[in-house]
Structures are given as structure tokens and as C-alpha cells.
PDB file of N, CA, C and O in Angstrom:
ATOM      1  N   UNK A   1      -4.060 -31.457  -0.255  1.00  0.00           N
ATOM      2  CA  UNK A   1      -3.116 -30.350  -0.368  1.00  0.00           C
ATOM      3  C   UNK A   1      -3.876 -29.034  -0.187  1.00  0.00           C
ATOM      4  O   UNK A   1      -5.069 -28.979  -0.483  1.00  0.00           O
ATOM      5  N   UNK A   2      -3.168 -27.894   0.326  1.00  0.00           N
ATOM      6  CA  UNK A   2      -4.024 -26.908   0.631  1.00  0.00           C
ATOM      7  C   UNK A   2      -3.879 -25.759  -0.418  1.00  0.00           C
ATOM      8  O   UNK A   2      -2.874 -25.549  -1.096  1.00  0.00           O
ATOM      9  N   UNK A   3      -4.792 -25.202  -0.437  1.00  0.00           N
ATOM     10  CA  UNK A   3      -4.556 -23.370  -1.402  1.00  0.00           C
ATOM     11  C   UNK A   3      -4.609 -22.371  -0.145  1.00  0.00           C
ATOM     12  O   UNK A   3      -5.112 -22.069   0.937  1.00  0.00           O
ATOM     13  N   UNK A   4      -3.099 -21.938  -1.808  1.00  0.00           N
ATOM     14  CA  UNK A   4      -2.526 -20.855  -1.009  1.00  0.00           C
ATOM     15  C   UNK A   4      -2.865 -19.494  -1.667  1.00  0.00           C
ATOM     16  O   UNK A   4      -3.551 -19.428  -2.687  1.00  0.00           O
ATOM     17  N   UNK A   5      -2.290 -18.284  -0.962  1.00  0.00           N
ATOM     18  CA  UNK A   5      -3.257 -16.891  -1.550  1.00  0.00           C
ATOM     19  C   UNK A   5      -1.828 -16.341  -1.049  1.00  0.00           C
ATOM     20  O   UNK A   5      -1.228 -17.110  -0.298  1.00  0.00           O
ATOM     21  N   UNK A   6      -1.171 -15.068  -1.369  1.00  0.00           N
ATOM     22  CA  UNK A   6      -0.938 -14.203  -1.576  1.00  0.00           C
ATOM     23  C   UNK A   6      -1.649 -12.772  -0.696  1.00  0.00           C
ATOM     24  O   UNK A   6      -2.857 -12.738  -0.459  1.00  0.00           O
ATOM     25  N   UNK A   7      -0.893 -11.868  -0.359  1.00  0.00           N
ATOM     26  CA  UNK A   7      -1.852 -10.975  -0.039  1.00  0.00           C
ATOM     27  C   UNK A   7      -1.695 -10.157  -1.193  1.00  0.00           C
ATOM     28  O   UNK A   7      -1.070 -10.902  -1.948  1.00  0.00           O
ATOM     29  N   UNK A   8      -1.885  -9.025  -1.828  1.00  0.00           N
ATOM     30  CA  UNK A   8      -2.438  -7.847  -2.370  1.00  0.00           C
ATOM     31  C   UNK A   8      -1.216  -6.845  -1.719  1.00  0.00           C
ATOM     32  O   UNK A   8      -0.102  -6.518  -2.127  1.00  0.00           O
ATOM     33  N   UNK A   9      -1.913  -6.569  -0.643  1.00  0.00           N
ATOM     34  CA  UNK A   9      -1.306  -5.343   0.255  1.00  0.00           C
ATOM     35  C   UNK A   9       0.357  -6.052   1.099  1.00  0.00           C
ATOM     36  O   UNK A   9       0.539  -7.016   1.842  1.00  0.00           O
ATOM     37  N   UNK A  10       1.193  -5.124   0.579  1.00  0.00           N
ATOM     38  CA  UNK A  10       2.430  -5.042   1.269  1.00  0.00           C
ATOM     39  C   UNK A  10       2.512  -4.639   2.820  1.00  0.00           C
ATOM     40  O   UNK A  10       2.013  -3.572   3.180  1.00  0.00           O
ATOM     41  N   UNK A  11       3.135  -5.483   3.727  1.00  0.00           N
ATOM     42  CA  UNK A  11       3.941  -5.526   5.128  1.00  0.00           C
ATOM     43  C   UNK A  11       4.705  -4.273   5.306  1.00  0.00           C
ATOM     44  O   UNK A  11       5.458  -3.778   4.467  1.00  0.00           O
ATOM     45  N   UNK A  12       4.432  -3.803   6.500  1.00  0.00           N
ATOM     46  CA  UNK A  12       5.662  -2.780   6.385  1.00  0.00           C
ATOM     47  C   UNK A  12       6.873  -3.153   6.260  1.00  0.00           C
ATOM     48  O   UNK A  12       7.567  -2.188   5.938  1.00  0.00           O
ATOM     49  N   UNK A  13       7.470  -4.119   6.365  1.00  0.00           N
ATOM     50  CA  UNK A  13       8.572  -4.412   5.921  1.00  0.00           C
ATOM     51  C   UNK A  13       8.684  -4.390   4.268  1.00  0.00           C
ATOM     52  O   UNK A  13       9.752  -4.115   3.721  1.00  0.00           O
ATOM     53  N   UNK A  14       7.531  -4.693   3.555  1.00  0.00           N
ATOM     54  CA  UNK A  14       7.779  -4.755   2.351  1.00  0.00           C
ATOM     55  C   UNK A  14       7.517  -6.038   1.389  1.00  0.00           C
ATOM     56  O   UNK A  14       7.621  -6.073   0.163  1.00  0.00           O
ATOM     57  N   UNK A  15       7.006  -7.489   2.623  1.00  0.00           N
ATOM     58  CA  UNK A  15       6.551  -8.456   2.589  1.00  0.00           C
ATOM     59  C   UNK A  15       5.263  -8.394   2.089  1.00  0.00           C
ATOM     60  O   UNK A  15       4.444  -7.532   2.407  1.00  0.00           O
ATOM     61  N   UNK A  16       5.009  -9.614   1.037  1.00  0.00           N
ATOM     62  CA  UNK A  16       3.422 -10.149   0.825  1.00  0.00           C
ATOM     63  C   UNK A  16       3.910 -11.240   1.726  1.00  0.00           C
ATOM     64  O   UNK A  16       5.033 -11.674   1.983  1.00  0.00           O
ATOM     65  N   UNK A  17       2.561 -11.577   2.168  1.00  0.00           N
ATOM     66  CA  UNK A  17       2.183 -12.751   3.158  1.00  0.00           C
ATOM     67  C   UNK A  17       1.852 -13.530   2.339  1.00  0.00           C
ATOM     68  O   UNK A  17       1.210 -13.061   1.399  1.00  0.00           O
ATOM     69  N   UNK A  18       2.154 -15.099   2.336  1.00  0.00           N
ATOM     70  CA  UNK A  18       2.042 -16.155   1.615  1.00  0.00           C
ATOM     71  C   UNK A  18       0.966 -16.727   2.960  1.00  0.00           C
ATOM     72  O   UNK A  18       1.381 -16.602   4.112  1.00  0.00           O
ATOM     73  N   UNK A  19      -0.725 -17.486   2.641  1.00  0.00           N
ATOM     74  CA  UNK A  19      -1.376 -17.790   4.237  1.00  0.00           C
ATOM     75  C   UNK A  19      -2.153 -18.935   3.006  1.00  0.00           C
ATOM     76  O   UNK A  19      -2.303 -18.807   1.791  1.00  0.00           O
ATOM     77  N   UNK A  20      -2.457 -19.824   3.765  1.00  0.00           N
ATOM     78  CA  UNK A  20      -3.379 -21.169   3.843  1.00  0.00           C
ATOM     79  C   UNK A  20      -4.897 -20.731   3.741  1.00  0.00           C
ATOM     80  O   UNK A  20      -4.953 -19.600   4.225  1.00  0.00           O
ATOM     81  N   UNK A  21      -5.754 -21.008   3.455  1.00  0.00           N
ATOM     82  CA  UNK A  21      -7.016 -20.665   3.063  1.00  0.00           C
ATOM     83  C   UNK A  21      -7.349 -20.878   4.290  1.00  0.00           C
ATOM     84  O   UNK A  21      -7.990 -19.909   4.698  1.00  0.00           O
ATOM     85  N   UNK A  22      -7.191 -21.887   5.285  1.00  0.00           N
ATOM     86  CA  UNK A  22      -7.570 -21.902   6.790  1.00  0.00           C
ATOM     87  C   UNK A  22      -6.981 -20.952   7.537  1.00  0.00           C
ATOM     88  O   UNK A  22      -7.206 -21.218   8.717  1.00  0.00           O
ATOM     89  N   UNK A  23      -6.225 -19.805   7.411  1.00  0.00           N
ATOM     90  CA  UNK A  23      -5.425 -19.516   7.957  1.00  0.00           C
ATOM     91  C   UNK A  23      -6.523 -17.673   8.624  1.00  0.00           C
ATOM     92  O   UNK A  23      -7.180 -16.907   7.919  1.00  0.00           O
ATOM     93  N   UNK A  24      -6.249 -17.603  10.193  1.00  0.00           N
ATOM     94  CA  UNK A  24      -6.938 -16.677  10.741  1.00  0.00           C
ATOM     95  C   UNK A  24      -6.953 -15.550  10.426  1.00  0.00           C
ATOM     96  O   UNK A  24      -7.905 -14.860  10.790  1.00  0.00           O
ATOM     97  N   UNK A  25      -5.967 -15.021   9.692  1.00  0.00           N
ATOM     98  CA  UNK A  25      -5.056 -13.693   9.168  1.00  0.00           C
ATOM     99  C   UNK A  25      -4.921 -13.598   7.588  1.00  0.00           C
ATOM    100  O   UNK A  25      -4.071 -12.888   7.051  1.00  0.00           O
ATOM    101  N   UNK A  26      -6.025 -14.540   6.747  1.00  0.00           N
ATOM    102  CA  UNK A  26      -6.138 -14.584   5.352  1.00  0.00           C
ATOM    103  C   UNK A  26      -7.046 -13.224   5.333  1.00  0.00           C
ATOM    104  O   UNK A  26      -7.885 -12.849   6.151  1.00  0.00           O
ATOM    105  N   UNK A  27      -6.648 -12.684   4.265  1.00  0.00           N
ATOM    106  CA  UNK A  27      -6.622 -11.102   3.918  1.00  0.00           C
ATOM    107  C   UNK A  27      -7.575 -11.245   2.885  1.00  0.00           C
ATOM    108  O   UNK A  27      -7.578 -12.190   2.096  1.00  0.00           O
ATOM    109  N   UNK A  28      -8.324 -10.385   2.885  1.00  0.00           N
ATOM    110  CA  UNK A  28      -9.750  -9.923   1.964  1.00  0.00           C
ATOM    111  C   UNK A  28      -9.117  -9.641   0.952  1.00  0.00           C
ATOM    112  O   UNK A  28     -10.094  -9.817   0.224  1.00  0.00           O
ATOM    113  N   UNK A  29      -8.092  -9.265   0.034  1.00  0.00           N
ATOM    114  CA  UNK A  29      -7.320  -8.531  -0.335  1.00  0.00           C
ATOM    115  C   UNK A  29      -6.520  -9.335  -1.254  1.00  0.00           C
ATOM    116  O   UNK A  29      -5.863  -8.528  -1.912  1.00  0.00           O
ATOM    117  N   UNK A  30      -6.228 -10.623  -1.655  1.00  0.00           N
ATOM    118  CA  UNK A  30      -5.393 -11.303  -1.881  1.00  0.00           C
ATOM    119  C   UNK A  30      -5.566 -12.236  -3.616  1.00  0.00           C
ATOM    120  O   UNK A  30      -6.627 -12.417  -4.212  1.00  0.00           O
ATOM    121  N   UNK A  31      -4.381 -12.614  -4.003  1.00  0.00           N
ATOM    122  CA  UNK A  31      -4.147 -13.323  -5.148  1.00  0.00           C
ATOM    123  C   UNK A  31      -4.631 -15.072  -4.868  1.00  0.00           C
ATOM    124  O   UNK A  31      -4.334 -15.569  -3.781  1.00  0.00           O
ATOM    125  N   UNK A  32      -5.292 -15.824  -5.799  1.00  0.00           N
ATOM    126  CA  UNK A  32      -5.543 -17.558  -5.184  1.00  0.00           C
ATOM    127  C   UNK A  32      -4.096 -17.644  -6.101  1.00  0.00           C
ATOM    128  O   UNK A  32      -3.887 -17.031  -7.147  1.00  0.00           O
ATOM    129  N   UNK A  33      -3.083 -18.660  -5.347  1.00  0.00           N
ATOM    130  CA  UNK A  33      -1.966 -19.100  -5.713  1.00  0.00           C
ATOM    131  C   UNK A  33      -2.250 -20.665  -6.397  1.00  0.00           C
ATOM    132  O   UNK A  33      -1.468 -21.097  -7.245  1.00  0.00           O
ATOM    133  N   UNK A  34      -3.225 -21.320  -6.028  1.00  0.00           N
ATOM    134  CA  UNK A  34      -4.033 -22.738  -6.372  1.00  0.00           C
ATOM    135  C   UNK A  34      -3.216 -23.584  -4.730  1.00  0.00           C
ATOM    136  O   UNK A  34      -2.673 -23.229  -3.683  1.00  0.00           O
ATOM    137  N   UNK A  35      -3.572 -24.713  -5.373  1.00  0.00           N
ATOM    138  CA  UNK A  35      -3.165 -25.617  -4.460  1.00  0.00           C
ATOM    139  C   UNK A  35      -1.463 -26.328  -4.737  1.00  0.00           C
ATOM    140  O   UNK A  35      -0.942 -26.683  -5.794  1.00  0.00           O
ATOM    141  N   UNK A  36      -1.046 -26.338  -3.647  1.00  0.00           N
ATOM    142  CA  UNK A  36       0.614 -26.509  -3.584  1.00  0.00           C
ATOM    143  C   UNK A  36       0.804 -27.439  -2.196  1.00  0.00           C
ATOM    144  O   UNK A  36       0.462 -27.226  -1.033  1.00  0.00           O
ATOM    145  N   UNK A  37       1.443 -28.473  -2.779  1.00  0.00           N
ATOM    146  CA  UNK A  37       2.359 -29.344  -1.848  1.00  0.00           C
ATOM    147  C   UNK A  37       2.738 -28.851  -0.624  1.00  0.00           C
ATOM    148  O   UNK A  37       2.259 -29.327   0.405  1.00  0.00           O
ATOM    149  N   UNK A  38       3.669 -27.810  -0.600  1.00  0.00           N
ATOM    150  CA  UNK A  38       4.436 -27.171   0.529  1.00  0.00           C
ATOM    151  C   UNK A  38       4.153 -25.720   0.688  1.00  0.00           C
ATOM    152  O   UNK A  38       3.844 -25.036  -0.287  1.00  0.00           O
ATOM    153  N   UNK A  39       4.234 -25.311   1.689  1.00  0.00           N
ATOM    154  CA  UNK A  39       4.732 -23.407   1.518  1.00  0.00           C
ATOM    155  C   UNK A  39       5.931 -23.064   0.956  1.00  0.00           C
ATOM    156  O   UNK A  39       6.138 -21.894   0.634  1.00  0.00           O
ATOM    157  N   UNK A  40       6.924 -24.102   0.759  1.00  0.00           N
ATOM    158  CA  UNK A  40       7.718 -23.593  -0.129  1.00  0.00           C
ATOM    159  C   UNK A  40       7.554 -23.201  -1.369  1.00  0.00           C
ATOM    160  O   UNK A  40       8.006 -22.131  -1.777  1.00  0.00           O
ATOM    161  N   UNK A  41       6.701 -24.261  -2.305  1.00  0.00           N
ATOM    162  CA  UNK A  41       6.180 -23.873  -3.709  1.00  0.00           C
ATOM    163  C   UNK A  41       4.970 -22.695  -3.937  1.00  0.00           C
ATOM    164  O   UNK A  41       4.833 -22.022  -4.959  1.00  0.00           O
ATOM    165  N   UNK A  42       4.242 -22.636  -2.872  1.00  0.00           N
ATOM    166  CA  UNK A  42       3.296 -21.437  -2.892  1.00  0.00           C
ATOM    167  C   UNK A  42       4.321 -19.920  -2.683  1.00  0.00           C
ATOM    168  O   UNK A  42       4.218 -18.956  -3.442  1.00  0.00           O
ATOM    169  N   UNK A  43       5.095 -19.966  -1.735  1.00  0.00           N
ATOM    170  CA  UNK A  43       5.807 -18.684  -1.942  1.00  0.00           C
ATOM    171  C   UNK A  43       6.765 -18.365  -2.882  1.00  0.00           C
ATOM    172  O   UNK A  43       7.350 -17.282  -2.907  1.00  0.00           O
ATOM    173  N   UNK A  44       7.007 -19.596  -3.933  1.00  0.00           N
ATOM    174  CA  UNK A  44       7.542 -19.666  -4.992  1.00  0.00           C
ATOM    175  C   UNK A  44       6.756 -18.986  -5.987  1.00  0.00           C
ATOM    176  O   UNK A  44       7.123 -17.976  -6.588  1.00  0.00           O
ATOM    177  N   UNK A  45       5.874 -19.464  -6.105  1.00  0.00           N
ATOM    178  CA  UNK A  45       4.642 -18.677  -7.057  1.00  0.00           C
ATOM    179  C   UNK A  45       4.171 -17.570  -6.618  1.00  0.00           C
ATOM    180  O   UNK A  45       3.792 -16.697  -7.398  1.00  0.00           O
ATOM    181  N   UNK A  46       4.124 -17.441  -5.399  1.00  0.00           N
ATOM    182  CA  UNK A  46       3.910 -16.289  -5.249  1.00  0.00           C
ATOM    183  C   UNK A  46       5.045 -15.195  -5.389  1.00  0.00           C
ATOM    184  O   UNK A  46       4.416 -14.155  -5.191  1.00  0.00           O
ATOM    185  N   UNK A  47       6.041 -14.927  -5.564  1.00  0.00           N
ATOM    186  CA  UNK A  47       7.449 -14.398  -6.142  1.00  0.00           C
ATOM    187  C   UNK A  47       6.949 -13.744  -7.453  1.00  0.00           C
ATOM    188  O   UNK A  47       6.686 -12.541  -7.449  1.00  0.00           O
ATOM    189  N   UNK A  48       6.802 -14.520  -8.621  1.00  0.00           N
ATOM    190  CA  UNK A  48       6.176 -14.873  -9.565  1.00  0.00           C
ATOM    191  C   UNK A  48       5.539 -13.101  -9.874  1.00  0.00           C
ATOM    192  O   UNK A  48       5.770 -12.497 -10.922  1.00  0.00           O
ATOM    193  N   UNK A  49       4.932 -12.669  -9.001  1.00  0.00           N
ATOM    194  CA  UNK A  49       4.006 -11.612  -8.897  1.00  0.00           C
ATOM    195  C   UNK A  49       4.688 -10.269  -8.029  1.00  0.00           C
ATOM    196  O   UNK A  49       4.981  -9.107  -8.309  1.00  0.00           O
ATOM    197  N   UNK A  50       4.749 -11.059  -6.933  1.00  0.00           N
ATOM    198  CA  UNK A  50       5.711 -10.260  -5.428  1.00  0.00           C
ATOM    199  C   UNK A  50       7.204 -10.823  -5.544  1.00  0.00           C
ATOM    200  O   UNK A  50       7.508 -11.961  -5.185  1.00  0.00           O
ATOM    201  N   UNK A  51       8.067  -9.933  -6.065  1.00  0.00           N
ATOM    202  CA  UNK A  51       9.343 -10.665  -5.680  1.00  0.00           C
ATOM    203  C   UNK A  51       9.777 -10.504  -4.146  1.00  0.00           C
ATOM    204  O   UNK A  51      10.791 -11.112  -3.804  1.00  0.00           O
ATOM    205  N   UNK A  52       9.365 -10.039  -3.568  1.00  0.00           N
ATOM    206  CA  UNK A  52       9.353 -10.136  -2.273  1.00  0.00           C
ATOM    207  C   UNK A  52       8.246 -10.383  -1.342  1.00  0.00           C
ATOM    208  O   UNK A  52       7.670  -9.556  -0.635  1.00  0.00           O
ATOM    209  N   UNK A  53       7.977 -11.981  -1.473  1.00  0.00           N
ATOM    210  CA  UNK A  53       6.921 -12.884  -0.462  1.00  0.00           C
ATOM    211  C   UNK A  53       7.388 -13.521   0.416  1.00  0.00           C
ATOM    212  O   UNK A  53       8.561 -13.895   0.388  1.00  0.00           O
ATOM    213  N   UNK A  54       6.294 -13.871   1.713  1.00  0.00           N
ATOM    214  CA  UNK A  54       7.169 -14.272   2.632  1.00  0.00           C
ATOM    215  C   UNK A  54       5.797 -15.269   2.976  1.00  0.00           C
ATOM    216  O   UNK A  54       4.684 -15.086   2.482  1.00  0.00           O
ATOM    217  N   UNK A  55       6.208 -16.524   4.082  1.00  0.00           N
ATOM    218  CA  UNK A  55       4.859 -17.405   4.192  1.00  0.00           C
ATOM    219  C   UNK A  55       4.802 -16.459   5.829  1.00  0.00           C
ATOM    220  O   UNK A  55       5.706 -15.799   6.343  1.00  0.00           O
ATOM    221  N   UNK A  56       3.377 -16.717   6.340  1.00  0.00           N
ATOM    222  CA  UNK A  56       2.903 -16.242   7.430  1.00  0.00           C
ATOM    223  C   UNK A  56       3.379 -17.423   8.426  1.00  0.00           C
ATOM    224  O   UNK A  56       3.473 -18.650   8.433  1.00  0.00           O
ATOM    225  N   UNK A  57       3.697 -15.978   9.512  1.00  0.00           N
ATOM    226  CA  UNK A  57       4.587 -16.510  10.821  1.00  0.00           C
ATOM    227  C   UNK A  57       2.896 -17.715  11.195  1.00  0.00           C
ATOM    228  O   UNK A  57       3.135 -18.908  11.383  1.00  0.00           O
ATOM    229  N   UNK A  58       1.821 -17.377  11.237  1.00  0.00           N
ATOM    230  CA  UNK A  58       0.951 -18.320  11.943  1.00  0.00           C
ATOM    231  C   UNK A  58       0.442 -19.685  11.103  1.00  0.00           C
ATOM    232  O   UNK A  58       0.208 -20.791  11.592  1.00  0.00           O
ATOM    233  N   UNK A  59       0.334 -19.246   9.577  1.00  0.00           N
ATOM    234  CA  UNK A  59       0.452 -20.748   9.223  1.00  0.00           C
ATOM    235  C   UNK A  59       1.475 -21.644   7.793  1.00  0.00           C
ATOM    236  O   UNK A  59       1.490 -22.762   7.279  1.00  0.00           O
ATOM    237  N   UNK A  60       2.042 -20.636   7.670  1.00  0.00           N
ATOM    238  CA  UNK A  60       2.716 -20.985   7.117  1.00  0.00           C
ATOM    239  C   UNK A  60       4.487 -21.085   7.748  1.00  0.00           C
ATOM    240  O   UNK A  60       5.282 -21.166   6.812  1.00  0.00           O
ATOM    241  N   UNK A  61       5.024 -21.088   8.882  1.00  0.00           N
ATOM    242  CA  UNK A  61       5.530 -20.807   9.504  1.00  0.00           C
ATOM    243  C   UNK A  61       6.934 -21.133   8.989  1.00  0.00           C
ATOM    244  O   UNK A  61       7.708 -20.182   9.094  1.00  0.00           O
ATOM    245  N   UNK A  62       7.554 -22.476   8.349  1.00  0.00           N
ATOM    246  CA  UNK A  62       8.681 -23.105   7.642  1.00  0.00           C
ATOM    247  C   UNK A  62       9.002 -22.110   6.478  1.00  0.00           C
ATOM    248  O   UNK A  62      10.122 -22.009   5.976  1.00  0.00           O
ATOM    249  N   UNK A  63       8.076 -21.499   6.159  1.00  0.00           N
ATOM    250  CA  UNK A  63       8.117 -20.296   5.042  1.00  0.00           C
ATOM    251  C   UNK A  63       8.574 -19.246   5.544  1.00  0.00           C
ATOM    252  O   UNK A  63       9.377 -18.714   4.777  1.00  0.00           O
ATOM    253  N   UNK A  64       8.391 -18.568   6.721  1.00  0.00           N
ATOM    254  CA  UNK A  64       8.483 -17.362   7.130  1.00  0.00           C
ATOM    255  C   UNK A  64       9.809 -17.019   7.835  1.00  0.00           C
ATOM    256  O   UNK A  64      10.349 -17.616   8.766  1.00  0.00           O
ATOM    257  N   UNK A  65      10.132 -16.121   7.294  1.00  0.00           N
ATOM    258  CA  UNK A  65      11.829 -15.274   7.563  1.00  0.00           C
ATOM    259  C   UNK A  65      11.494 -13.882   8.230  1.00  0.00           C
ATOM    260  O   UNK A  65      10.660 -12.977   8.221  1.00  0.00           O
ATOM    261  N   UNK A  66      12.264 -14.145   8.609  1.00  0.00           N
ATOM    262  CA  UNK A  66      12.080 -12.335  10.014  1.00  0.00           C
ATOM    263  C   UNK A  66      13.489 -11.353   8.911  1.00  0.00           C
ATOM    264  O   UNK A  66      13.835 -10.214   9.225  1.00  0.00           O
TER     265      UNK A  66
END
């Protein structure tokens, strides 16, 4: 199962990025969410903190809402 992170810094939209520890666009900047089953439960937890999280269009993609 993978860990997930959170970013820190808000999207201009207003989004935290929910990203995979493998993920190219993981942010220096960010919360460890631990390890989670799905991107659904990581952007769950990540809420938790950010009520407005979103998973990243590149790896978290089933997560991510435009």
C-alpha cells in the first residue's frame, strides 16, 4: 500500500493536492497522511486538515475533480 502526503501550500483554485510518495509533483512542503488502501481514504484524511483536498491529476488521478 502506498503513503500518501498532502501538500501544505494551496492551488489556485483553493485545492491541497493529495500525491503518492512516488509521485513527480510531490511537494517539499507537505503533511505524511501514512499509508492508505486507495486515494479515496488518503483524501479523506487529508480533509481532516484541508477541507478542501483534491488527489493529483498525475497520480492520484480517480481522486482528482476539475
Amino acid at each position: 500500500m502506498p503513503r500518501y502526503y498532502v501538500n501544505h501550500e494551496q492551488q489556485a483554485n483553493g485545492d491541497h493536492e493529495v500525491h503518492v510518495e512516488t509521485c513527480g509533483f510531490l511537494p517539499s512542503n507537505r503533511l505524511d497522511l501514512g499509508i492508505h488502501y486507495t486515494c479515496q481514504d488518503a483524501v479523506r484524511e487529508a480533509k481532516r486538515y484541508y477541507s478542501q483536498s483534491n488527489g493529483c491529476y498525475w497520480c492520484s488521478r480517480p481522486c482528482h475533480t476539475t
